[in-house]
N, C-alpha and C positions, 0 to 999 in steps of 0.2 A: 560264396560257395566253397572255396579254398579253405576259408576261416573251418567252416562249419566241417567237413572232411577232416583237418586237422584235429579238432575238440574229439570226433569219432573213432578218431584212429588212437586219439591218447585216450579217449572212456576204453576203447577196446582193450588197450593192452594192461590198462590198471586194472580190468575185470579178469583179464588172462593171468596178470601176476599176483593176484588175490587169490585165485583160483588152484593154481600150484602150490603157493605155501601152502594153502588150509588142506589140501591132496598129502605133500611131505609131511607136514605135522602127522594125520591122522596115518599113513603110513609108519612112521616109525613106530607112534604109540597109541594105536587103535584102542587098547582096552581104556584108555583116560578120554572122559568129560572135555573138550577143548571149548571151555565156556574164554567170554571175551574178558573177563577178571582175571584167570590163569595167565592169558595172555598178553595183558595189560601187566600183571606184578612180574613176570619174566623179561619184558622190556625195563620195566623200573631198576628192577635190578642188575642187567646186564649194563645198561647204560649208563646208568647211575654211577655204576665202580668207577666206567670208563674216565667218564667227567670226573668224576672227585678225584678219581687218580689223578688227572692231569692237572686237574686245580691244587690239588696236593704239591705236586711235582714244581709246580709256581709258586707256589710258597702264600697261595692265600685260601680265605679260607672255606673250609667243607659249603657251610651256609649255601653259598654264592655258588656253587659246583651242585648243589642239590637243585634248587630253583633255577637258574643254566639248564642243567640236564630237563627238568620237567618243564620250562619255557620251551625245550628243543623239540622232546618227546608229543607233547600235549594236543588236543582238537584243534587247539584255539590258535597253533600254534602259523605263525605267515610262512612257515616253513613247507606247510600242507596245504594250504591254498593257493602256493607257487606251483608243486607237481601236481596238484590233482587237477582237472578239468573243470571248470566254471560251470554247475550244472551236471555237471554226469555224476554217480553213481560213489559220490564221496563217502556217504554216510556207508556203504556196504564197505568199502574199500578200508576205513578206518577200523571198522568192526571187526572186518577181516583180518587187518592184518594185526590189529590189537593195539594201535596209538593210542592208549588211553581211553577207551570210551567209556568204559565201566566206572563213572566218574562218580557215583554214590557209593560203590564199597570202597572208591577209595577215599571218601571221605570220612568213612566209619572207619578206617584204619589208620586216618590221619588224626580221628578224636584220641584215639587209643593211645597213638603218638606221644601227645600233647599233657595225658593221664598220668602214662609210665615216665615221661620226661621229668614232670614236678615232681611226681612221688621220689625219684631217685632222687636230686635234688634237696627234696624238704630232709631225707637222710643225713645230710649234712650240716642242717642245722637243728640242734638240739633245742629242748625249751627257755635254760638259759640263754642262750645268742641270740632267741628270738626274743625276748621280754626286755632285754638292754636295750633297743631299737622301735620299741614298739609305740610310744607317743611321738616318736622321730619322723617314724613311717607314716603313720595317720597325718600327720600335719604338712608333712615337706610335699607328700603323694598329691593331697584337697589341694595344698597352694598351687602346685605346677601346674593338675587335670584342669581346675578350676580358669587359672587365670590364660590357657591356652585357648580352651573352649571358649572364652569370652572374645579375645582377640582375632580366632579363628571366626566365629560368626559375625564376625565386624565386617572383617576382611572375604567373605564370602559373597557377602550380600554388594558389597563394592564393588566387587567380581561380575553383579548381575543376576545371580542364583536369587529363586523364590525363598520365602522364607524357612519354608519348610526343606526345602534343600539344605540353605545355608547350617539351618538349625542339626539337622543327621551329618552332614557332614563334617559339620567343626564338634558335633557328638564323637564320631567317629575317631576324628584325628586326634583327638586329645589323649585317646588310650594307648599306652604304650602297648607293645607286642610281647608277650612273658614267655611266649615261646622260643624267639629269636632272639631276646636277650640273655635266658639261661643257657641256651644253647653255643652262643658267640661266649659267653665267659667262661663255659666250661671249657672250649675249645681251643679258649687263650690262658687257660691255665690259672684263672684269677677267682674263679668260684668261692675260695676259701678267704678271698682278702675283706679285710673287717669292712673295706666299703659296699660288697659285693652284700654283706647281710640287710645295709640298707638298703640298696637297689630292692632288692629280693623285696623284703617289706613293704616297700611303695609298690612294687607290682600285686602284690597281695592286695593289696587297699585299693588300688585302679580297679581291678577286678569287680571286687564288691562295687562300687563305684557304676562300673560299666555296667552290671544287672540291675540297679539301682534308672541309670539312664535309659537302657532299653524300656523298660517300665513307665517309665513316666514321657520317654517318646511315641510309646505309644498309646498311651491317654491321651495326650497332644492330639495325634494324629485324629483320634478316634470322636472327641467330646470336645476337642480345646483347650482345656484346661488339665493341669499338673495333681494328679491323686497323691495328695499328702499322706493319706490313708495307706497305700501300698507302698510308700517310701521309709515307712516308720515301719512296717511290719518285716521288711527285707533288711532292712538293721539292725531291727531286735532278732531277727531268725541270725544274718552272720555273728551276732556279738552271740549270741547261744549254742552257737556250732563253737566257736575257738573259744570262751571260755569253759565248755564242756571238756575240749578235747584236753585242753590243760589242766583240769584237774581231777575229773572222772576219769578220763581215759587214760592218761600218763600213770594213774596208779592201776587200773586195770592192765590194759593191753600188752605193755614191756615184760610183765613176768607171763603173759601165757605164753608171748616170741621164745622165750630163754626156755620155756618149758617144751617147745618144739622143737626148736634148737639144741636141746639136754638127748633129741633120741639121736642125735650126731647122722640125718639121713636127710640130705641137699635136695631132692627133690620135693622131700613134703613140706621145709622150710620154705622154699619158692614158691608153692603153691600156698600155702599159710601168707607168707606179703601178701603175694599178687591179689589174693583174697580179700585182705586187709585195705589195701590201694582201691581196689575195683567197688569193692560195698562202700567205701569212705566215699569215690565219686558219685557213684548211686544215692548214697542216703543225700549228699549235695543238692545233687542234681534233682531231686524229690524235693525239697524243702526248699528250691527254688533259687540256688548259689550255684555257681560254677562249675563244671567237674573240676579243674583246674586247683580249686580252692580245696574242696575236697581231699582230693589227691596229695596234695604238697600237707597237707595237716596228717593223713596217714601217713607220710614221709617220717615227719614229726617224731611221731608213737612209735616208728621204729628205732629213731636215733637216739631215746631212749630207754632202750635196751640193748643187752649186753653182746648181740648179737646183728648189731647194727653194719658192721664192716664187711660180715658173711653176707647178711642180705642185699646189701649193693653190690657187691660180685656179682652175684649169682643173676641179680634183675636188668642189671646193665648191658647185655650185650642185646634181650630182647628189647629194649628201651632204642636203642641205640637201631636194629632196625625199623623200627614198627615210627619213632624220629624220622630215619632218612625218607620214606613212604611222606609223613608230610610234608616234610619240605618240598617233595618232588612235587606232588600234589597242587599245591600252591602254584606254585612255578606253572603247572601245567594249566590250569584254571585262567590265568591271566593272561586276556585276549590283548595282547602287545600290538596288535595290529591295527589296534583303536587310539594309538597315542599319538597320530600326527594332529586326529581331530579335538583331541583337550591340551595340546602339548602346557599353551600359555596358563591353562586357568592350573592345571598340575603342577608346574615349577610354581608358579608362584604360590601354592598350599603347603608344598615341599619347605618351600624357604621360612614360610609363615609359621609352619607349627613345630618345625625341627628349633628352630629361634628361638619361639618363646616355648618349648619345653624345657630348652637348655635354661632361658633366661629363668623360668619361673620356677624351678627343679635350684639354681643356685639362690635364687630370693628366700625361696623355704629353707634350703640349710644355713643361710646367712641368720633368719629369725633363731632357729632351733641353736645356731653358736655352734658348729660343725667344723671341724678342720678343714682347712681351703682344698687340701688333696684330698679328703674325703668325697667334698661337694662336688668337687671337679669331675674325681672319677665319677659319680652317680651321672649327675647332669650329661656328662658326654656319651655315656651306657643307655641311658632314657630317651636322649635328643630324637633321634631317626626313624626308626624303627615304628611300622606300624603293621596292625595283622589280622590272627584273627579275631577278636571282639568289633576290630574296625569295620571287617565284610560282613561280619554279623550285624551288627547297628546299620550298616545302611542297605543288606538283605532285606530287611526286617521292613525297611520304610518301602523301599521297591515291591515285598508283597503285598504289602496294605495296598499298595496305591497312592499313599501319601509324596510320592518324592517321584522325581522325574529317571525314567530307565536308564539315560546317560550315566549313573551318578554309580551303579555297578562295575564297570569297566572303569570310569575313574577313581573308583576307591582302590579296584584293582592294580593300578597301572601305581597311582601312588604307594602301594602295599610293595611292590615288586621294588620300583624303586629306593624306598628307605631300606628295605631292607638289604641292597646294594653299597648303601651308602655305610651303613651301623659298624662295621668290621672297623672301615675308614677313620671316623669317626673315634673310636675308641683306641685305636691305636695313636693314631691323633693325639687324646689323652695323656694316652703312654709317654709319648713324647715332651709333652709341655710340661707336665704335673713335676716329674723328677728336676725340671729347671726351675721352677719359680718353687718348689721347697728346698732347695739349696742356696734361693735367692734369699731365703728367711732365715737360712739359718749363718747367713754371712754375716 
């Protein structure tokens, strides 16, 4: 009876203290909509700064301060299921007080993220930097996704997963994360290094890759068998998107920029990119490719033209929040409170495919004849890191019904984690790369 008195007296006063904020809010500023989105991106971003700051202040980096912050903030988070009442009136309490509940706009705002992040990004690489790389990319990208995936389903099914688990899963893992990897290089200052154009390139090619795998997982799922049919038509649709955009588009698109650019007015050239970025991931996103892929190719079309250094000004700061939004996002999504139950089968996937991405990311540049500090940086940039095509690939088998509901929270918990690790990791790089090419050249 004690028990139960207690749980009532804490339902009461979380209903009490729900109840006051949503009274001061609507007091201060009656005339405004106090929908639970306004009060979710107002958390995002108060707390957001706070954490980064302070992750800032410690000298590591943003990434880990964004997904921190939105681990803290989040539903899912064991931070909210400590204060709130087992059973009482949670879901109002969240809503009310605006932890994140509005979890589908912010995942429309986390796509946008992920849009404006490549497009700024593909800015920086012109069409030559990307054609010098480009049989590099295709090859080094197949060996590592390829020979991960194989290793990883080995090792899954060893683990005890059904087949169809094993199969989404070491699907899943094999794809590097292209959000978290442009984003950690930009943020170490190394975006522009000639290895950083490989990286780039393999992630482009995963990409494809990974639409390619959803696809044919889910024919799997559905019939049993692998539709060669839809694998061939999703290859000839990406080879028709990028050699389009390099040769139609690089002569159209760069002089109609410089001609919007010629009436010297920053607001209509922003909205002229953004335009550009946005219908690039659309026409993508139609024809059945990535937005991502999309986006980084309009990147492309701006860098060249003569007006390429203006338009990344201008796009980057909204880039840069509409960014922090997903990473928060993420962060927030990931039910951390489910990792004592998978802890064993998670470390040991972690170990498994960070291993062989790294192992099979240097095998590929070893064939292709690549400088060893090349290969090194790529392989340690590639190794960790996984995201979102991974949640998506095993989303995708959890709504079929093909895969067992565990395998959500565990992609998630793995997602969180590499992406903990990837900073580490590459700094790691940093480290070792500058001594064993001084060892070569002694």
């Amino acid at each position: 009876m004690q028990n139960i008195s207690l749980q009532l007296d804490s339902a009461g006063i979380q209903v009490s203290l729900n109840n006051t904020v949503t009274s001061l809010i609507e007091q201060i500023t009656p005339e405004l909509p106090h929908t639970s989105f306004v009060t979710d991106l107002a958390f995002i971003m108060i707390i957001g700064a706070v954490i980064t700051l302070a992750f800032f202040k410690i000298k590591q980096p943003l990434i880990i301060g964004y997904l921190f912050a939105g681990m803290l903030i989040g539903p899912l988070s064991p931070l909210w299921s400590w204060i709130l009442p087992e059973g009482g009136p949670s879901s109002d309490v969240l809503e009310g007080v605006g932890i994140l509940s509005d979890i589908s706009a912010l995942n429309l705002f986390a796509e946008i993220g992920v849009i404006l992040l490549l497009f700024v990004i593909g800015i920086e690489f012109p069409y030559a930097k990307i054609k010098s790389i480009g049989r590099v990319a295709v090859g080094v990208g197949s060996i590592g996704l390829f020979s991960t995936l194989g290793v990883l389903f080995y090792t899954s099914s060893a683990l005890g997963l059904g087949f169809m688990d094993a199969l989404f899963i070491s699907a899943a893992l094999s794809i590097s994360s292209t959000a978290i990897i442009v984003k950690l290089l930009e943020e170490m200052g190394s975006i522009k290094k000639e290895s950083s154009i490989l990286i780039l390139g393999i992630l482009i090619v995963e990409d494809v890759i990974a639409v390619i795998l959803i696809s044919s997982l889910q024919s799997i799922a559905l019939v049993g068998t692998v539709s060669i049919e839809s694998i061939v038509v999703i290859l000839l649709v990406a080879i028709g998107l990028i050699v389009g955009t390099f040769t139609i588009g690089t002569r159209i698109i760069p002089p109609l920029i410089d001609r919007v650019a010629a009436a010297e007015h920053r607001e209509i050239l922003l909205l002229s990119v953004l335009g550009l970025c946005f219908g690039y991931a659309l026409f993508a996103n139609i024809v059945g490719l990535s937005v991502a892929i999309g986006a980084f190719l309009a990147g492309v079309l701006v860098a060249e033209s003569k007006s390429a250094e203006v338009a990344k000004l201008l796009s980057s700061p909204i880039k840069d929040m509409f960014v922090a939004i997903f990473f928060i996002s993420v962060g927030a999504l990931m039910d951390v409170s489910q990792l004592e139950n998978y802890i064993f089968v998670a470390i040991a996937l972690i170990a498994v495919a960070t291993g062989m991405k790294f192992g099979g990311n240097m095998i590929g540049n070893l064939i292709f004849r690549q400088r060893r500090g090349k290969a090194l940086r790529s392989a340690f940039s590639l190794a960790a890191p996984r995201g979102e095509f991974s949640i998506v690939i095993v989303k995708v088998g959890v709504d079929m019904g093909a895969v067992s509901a565990f395998m959500f929270p565990l992609i998630g918990i793995i997602s969180i984690v590499t992406a903990f690790l990837s900073p580490f990791l590459v700094k790691a790089g940093d480290k070792i790369i500058p001594a064993l090419e001084e060892k070569e050249n002694v």
